[in-house]
C-alpha positions in Angstrom: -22.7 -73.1 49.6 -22.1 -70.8 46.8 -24.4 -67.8 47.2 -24.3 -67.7 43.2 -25.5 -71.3 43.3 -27.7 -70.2 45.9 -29.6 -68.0 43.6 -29.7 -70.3 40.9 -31.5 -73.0 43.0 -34.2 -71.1 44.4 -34.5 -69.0 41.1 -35.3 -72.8 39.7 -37.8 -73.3 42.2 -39.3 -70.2 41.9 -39.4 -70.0 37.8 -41.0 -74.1 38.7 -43.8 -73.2 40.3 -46.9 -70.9 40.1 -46.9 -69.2 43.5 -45.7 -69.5 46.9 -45.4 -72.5 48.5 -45.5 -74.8 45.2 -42.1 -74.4 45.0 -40.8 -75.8 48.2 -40.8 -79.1 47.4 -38.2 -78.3 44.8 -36.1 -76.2 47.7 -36.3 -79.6 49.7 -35.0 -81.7 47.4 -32.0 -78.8 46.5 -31.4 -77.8 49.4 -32.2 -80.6 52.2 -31.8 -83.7 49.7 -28.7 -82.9 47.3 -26.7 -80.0 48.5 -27.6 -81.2 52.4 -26.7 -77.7 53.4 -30.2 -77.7 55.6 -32.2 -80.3 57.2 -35.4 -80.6 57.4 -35.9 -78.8 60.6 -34.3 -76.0 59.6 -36.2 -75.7 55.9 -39.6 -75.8 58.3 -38.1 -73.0 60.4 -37.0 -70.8 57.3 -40.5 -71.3 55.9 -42.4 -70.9 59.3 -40.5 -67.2 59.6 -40.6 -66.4 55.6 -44.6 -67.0 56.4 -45.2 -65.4 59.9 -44.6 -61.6 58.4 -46.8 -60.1 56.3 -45.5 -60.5 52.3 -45.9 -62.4 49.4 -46.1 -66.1 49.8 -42.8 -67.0 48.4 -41.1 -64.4 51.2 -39.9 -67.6 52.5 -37.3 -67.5 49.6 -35.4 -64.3 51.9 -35.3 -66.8 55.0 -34.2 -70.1 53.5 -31.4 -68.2 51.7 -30.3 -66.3 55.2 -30.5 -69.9 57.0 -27.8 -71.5 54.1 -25.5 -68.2 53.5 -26.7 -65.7 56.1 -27.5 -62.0 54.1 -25.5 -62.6 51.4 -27.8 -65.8 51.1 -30.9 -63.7 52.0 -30.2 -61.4 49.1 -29.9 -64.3 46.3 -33.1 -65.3 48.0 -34.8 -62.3 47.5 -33.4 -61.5 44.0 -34.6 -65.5 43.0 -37.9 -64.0 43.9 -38.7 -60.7 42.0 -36.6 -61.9 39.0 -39.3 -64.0 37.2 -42.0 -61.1 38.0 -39.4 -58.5 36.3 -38.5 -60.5 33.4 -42.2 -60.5 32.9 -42.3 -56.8 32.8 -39.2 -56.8 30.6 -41.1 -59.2 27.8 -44.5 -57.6 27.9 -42.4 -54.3 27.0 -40.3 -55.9 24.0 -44.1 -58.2 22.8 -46.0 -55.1 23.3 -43.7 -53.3 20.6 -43.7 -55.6 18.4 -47.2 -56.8 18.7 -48.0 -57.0 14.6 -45.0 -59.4 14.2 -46.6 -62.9 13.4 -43.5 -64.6 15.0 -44.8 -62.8 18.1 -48.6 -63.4 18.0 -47.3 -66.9 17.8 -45.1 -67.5 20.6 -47.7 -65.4 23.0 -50.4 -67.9 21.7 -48.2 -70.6 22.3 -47.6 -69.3 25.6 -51.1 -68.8 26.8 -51.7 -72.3 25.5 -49.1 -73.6 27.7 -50.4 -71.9 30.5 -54.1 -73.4 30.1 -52.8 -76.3 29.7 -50.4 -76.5 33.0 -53.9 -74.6 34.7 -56.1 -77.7 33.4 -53.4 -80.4 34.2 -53.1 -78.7 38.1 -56.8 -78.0 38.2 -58.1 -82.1 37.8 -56.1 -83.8 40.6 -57.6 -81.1 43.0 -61.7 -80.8 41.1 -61.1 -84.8 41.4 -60.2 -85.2 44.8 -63.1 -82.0 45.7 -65.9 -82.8 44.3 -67.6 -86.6 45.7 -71.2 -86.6 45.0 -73.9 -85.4 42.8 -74.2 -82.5 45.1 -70.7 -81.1 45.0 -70.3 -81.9 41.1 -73.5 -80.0 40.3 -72.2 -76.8 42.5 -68.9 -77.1 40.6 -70.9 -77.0 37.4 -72.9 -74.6 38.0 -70.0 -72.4 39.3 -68.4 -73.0 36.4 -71.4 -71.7 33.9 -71.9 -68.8 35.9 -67.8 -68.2 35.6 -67.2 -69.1 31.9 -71.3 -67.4 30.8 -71.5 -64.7 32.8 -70.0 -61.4 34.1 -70.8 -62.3 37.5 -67.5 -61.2 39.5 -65.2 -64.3 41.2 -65.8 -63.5 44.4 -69.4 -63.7 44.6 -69.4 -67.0 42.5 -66.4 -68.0 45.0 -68.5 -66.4 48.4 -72.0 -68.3 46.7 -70.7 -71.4 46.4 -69.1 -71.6 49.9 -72.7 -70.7 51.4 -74.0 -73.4 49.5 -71.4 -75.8 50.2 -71.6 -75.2 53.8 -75.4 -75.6 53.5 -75.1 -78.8 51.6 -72.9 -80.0 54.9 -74.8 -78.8 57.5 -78.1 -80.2 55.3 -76.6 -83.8 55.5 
C-alpha cells in the first residue's frame, strides 16, 4: 500500500473519532475490509502492541502503520496521530488573533455547538444502556446537579458516585 495512502486512512480515522480506540472500527473497515492489506489477526496484534507500552491511546496508529508498510508505514501512522492535535494549535493561534471578528465568534460557536451536540448524541446510547432502575437514574441525576450546580471537582463527583454505586450493588 501506498504509505501516502496510508496516512490518509488513519488520518481519517483519527480526525473520525474522539480518542483512542473509537477510531479502530474505521481502521478495520480501511484497512482489513477494503484495502485487505491486514487481516483481522494482524489489526488485533498491531492494536494489542500500540496498547501494551505506555502512550496515548491512539499509539496503536504507529503499529498498525509498521504492520502494512514497515517504518515508512509507522511514520504515516504516527504523523496521522499528532496532526489533528497540531492543527488544533495552529487554529487556536489564527481564532485567538482575530477573536473580535464576528465571522470568527461565529464559526467557534458553531463549533462548540457541534461538539455538544456529537457529546450528547455519544453520551445517550451509553447513560441509556447504564442507568436501569430508580437507583442508578437518581445517582446519575444527582451526579449531574452536583457537575452542572456546583464547583465540586470531577473526580470526587466521579470517585462519590462509584462508592455509592458499589454500595447500591453490594446493598441489593
Amino acid at each position: 500500500m501506498n504509505v501516502v495512502l496510508l496516512f490518509l486512512l488513519l488520518l481519517k480515522a483519527a480526525l473520525m473519532s474522539f480518542s483512542g480506540l473509537a477510531s479502530l472500527p474505521i481502521v478495520h473497515e480501511d484497512l482489513v475490509e477494503r484495502h485487505r492489506v491486514l487481516t483481522d489477526q494482524q489489526l488485533s496484534a498491531a492494536v494489542a502492541v500500540g496498547r501494551s507500552g505506555p502512550g496515548p491511546i491512539g499509539l496503536y496508529m504507529v503499529s498498525i502503520g509498521y504492520m502494512v508498510a514497515g517504518v515508512p508505514g509507522a511514520v504515516a501512522g504516527l504523523l496521522a496521530m499528532i496532526t489533528p492535535a497540531f492543527t488544533v494549535i495552529v487554529l487556536l493561534r489564527y481564532f485567538s488573533r482575530h477573536a473580535a471578528n464576528p465571522s470568527v465568534r461565529r464559526a467557534i460557536r458553531a463549533i462548540l455547538l457541534a461538539s455538544a451536540g456529537l457529546l450528547i448524541s455519544s453520551t445517550i446510547p451509553v447513560a441509556k444502556a447504564a442507568v436501569t432502575d430508580w437507583q442508578t437514574a437518581g445517582l446519575a441525576a444527582i451526579s449531574f446537579g452536583i457537575l452542572a450546580f456546583t464547583k465540586v471537582d470531577t473526580l470526587w463527583v466521579i470517585l462519590g458516585s462509584a462508592v455509592a454505586g458499589a454500595s447500591l450493588w453490594l446493598w441489593h
